[in-house]
C-alpha positions in Angstrom: -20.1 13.6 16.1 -21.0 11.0 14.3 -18.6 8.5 14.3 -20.4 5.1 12.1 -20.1 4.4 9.1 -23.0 4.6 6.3 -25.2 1.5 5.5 -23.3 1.8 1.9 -20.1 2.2 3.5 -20.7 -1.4 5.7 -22.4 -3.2 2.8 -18.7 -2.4 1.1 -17.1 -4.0 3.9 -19.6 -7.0 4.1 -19.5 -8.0 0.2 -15.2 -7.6 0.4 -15.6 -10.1 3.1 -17.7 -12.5 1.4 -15.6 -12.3 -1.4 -12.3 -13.2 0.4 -14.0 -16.0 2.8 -13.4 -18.0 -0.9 -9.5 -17.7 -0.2 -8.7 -18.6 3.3 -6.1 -19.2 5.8 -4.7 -22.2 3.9 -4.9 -20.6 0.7 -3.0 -17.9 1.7 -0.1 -19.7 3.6 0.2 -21.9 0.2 1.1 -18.5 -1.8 3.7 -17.7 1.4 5.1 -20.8 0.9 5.1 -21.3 -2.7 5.5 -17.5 -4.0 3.1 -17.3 -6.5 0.9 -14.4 -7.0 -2.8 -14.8 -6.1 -3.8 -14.5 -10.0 -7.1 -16.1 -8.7 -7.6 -13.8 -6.4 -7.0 -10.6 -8.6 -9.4 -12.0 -10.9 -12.4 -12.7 -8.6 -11.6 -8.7 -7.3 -11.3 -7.6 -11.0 -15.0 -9.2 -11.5 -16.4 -8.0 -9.0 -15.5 -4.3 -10.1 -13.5 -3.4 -7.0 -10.3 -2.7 -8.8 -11.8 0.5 -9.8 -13.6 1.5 -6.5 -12.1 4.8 -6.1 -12.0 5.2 -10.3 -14.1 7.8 -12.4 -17.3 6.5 -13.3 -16.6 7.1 -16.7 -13.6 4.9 -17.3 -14.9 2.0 -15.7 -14.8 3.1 -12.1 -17.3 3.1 -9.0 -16.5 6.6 -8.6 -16.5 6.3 -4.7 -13.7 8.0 -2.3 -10.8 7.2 -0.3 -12.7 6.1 2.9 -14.4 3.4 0.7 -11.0 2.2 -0.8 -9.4 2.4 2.6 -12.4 0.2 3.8 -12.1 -2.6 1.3 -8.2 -3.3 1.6 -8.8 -3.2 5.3 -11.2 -5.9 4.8 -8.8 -7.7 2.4 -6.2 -7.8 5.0 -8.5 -8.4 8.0 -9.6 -11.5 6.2 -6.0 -13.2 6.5 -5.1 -12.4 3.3 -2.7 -9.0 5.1 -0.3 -7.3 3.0 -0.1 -10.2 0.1 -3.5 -9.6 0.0 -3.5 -6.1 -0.5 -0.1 -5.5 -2.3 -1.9 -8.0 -5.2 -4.4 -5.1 -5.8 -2.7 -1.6 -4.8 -1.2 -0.3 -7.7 -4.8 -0.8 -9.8 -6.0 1.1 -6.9 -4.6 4.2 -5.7 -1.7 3.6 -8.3 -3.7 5.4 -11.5 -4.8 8.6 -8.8 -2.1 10.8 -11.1 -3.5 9.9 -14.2 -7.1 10.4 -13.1 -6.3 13.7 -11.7 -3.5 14.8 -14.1 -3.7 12.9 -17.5 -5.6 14.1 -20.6 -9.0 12.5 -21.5 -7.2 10.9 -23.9 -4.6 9.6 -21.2 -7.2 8.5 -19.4 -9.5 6.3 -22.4 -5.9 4.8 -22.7 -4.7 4.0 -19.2 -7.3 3.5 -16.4 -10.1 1.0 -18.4 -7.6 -1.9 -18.8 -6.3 -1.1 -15.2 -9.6 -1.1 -13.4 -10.5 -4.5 -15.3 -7.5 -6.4 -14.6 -6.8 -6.9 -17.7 -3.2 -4.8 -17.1 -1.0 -4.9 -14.2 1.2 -1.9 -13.7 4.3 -1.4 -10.9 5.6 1.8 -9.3 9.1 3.0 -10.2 9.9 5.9 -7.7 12.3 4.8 -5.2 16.4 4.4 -5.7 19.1 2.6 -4.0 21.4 5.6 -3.1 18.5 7.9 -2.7 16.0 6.6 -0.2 13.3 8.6 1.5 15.1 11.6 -0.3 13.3 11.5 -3.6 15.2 14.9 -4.6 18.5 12.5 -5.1 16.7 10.2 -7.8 19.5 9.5 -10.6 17.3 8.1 -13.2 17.5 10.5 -16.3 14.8 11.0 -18.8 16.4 13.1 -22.1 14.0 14.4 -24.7 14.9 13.2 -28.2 12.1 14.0 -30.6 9.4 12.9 -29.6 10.5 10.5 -27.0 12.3 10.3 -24.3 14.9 8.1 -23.4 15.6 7.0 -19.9 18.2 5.2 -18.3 18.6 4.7 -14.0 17.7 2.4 -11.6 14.7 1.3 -9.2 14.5 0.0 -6.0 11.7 -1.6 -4.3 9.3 -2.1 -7.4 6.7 -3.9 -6.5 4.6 -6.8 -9.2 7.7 -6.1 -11.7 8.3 -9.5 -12.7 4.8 -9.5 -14.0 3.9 -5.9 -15.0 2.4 -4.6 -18.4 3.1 -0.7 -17.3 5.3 1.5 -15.4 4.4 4.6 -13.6 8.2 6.0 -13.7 9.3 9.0 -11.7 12.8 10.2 -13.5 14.6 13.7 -13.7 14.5 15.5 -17.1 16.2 18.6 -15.5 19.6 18.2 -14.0 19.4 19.4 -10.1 21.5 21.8 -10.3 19.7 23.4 -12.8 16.3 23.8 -11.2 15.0 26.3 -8.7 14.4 24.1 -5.9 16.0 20.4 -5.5 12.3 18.7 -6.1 11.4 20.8 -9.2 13.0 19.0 -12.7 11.1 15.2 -11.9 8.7 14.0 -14.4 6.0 11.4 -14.1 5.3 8.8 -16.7 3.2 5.7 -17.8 4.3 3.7 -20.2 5.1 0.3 -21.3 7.5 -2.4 -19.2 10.0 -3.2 -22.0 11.7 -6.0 -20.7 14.3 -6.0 -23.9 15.4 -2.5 -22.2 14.4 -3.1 -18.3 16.2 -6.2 -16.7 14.1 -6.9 -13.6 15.7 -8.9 -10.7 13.3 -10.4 -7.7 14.5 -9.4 -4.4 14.2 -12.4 -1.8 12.8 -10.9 1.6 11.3 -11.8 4.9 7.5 -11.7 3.8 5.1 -11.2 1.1 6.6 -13.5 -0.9 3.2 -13.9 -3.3 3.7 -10.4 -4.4 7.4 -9.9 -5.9 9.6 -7.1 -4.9 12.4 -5.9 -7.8 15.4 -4.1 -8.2 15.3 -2.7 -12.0 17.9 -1.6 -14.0 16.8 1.1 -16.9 19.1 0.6 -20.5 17.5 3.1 -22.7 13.5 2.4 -21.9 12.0 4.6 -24.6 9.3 6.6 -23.4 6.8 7.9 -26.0 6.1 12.2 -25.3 2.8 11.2 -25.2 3.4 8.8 -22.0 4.0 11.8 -20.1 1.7 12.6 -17.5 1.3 16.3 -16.7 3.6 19.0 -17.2 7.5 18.3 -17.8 9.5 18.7 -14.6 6.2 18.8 -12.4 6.4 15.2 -11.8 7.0 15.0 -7.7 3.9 17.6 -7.0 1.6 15.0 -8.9 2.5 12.5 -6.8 2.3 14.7 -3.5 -1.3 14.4 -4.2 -1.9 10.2 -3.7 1.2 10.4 -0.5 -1.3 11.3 2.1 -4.2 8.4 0.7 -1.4 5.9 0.5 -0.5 6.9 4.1 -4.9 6.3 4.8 -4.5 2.9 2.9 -1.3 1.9 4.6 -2.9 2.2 8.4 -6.1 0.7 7.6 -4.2 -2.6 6.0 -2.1 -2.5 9.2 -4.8 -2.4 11.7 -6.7 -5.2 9.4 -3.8 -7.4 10.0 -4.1 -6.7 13.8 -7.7 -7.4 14.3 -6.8 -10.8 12.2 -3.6 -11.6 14.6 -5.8 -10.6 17.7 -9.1 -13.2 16.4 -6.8 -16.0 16.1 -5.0 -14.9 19.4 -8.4 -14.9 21.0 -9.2 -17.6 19.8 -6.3 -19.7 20.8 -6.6 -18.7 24.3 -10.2 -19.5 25.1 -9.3 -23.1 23.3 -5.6 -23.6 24.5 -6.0 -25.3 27.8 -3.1 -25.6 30.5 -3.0 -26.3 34.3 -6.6 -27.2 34.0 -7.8 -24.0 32.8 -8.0 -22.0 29.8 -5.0 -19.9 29.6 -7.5 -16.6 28.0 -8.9 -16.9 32.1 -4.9 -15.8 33.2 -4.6 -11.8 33.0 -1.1 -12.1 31.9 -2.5 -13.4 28.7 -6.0 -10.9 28.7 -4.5 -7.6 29.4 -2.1 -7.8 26.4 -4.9 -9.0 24.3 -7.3 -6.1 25.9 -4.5 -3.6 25.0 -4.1 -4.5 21.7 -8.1 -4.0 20.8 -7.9 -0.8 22.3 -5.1 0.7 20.8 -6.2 -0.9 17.0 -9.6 1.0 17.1 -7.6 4.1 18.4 -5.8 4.2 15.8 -8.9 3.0 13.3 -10.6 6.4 14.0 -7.9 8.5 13.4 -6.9 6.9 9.9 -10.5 6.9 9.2 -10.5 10.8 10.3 -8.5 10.6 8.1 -10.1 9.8 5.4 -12.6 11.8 5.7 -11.0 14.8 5.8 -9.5 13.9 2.6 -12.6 12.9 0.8 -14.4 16.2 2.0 -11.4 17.9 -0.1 -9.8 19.5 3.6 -6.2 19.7 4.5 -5.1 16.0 6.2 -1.5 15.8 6.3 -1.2 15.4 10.0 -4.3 13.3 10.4 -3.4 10.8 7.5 0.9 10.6 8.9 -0.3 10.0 12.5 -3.2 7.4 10.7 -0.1 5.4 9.0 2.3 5.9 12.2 -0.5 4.5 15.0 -2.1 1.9 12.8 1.5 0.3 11.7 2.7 0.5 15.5 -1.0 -1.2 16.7 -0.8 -3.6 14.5 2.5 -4.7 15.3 2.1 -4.7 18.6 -1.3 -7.2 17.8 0.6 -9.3 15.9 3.8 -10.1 18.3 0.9 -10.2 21.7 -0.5 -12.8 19.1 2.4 -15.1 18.3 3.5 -14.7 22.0 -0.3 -15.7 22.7 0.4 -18.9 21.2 3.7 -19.8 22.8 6.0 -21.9 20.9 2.8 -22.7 18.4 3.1 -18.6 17.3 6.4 -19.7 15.0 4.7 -22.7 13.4 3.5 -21.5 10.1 0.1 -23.8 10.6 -1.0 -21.4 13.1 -1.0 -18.1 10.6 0.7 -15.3 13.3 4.2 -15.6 12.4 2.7 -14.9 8.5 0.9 -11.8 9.6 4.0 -10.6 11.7 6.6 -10.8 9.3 3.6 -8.9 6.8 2.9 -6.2 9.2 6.6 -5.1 9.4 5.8 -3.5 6.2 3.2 -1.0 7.3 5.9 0.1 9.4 8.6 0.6 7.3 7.3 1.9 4.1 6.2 4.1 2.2 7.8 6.1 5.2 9.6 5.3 8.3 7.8 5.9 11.3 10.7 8.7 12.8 9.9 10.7 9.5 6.5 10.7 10.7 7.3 12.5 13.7 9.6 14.9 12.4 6.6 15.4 10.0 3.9 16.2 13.2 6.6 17.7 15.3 7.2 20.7 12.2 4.0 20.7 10.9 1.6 20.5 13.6 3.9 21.5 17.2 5.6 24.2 14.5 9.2 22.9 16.1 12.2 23.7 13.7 13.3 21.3 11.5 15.8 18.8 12.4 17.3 17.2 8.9 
């Protein structure tokens, strides 16, 4: 078993690296502070073609697989930058995967070049205030008139909204109870932001405040036929396909953010000095640290098991749940050892750790809650009966 990755595979790593050493520690507390998105930062990833790493050649993309994406936004967050980092660049990422597995060639000459270049920025309207985790219960409504559709609803949760060219819109153009099953009658669409019919409200939250998070309300957004990806009421199975890569993404981000909290950590306590001695040389401050480093590269192989699996085209729903699950809990557990590493310093923002904490809570909660995740292994994999 061979358990390395490929020169290619490290060179990827290296050159994300390199590129983010230009926006450091300071630069990244200053968008914390200030809210701002890290336009600067988009840009200098957009030029250096790694908006599109996952991409089809063709359209602009580098053509390369999950494991390499998985391994540059784990870089990205490792870096410092953590989830404001990341959350700047996911959508151009693994965002478009519908479209480049489900749109048209024409779709695709339309959507993915501008995407992949920067030169767009699109968010990710799935999620609803009554409905949750439940995607079955989404309310928006999507009626056909003509050759358009007109769609009125609400979203939750929509991430780069206030500054978003496109929309990749999950809403119902079959009533529930007029489907087969409660997931069938969802249809997925790109289109156009249109603020005149989409009001867009930030939501103020604990962290990542560079990259905004919305509420939107939907007052007859006119969707064009031809903004439809896929087939009409097919919608939830396309995105089925990018849930278990999002999961891959999710944990390696996560466990980035822990081997960032755990450097400075390290750091601190070889340099922090008290009662004449390092405090690194007291085991009540190494065995945590040791703990932590064990349980992050745990958690790295499975999420880049992973990966793997997935790019090799075999079945990785367990492997990419359980990824997500024990590289969101290692990473939290990095970053609180971390700020309690540094003592009352850990909740100064000069010292970084209280940023990375309140950023790693994320990986935890979304884009599924960690007790789904066992219901998921305890039915799918232990074949126990289904609780909810």
């Amino acid at each position: 078993m061979d358990l390395s990755f490929t020169p290619e595979q490290e060179a990827i790593r290296d050159q994300v690296a390199r590129l983010c050493a230009r926006f450091g520690l300071d630069y990244w507390r200053a968008r914390d502070q200030d809210g701002h998105f890290p336009d600067e930062f988009v840009a200098a990833m957009a030029e250096g073609g790694w908006l599109g790493i996952a991409m089809p050649p063709e359209y602009g993309g580098a053509g390369l697989g999950i494991t390499e994406a998985a391994l540059m936004l784990q870089a990205i967050a490792e870096s410092g930058a953590a989830m404001s980092g990341v959350s700047a660049v996911h959508m151009n990422i693994f965002g478009p995967n519908p479209i480049a597995v489900f749109g048209t060639p024409h779709q695709k000459r339309r959507f993915l070049p501008p995407l992949i270049a920067g030169q767009e920025r699109a968010c990710f309207g799935v999620t609803e205030p009554d409905a949750g985790l439940d995607t079955s219960r989404i309310r928006t409504r999507a009626v056909r008139v003509g050759d358009r559709y007109v769609v009125h609803g609400r979203k939750i949760w929509t991430s780069t909204a206030q500054s978003a060219h496109k929309i990749l819109l999950l809403a119902r153009t079959t009533p529930a109870e007029e489907t087969a099953r409660p997931l069938d009658g969802l249809s997925l669409f790109y289109t156009d932001l249109d603020r005149s019919r989409v009001e867009v409200r930030e939501i103020a939250k604990m962290g990542r405040h560079a990259v905004d998070s919305n509420a939107l309300f939907i007052d007859g957004l006119e969707v064009p036929a031809a903004d439809r990806i896929g087939e009409e009421g097919q919608g939830f199975r396309y995105l089925l396909h990018g849930l278990n890569p999002e999961r891959i993404m999710i944990g390696a981000e996560a466990i980035g953010i822990g081997r960032a909290a755990l450097a400075r950590a390290t750091q601190y306590a070889k340099d922090r000095v008290v009662f004449g001695r390092p405090i690194g040389q007291n085991q009540g401050i190494q065995h945590p640290l040791a703990e932590s480093w064990m349980e992050l590269e745990a958690a790295n192989l499975m999420v880049f098991k992973a990966a793997t699996l997935y790019d090799a085209g075999r079945p990785c729903g367990a492997e990419a749940n359980a990824g997500k699950y024990l590289g969101a809990e290692a990473g939290f557990h990095a970053c609180t050892r971390a700020v309690m590493t540094h003592g009352g310093y850990g909740y100064a923002a000069e010292f970084h750790v209280e940023r990375f904490l309140r950023e790693v809570m994320i990986c935890r909660i979304a884009p599924v809650s960690p007790e789904l995740i066992k219901c998921y292994v305890a039915e799918r994999v232990l074949g126990l009966p289904k609780s909810y």
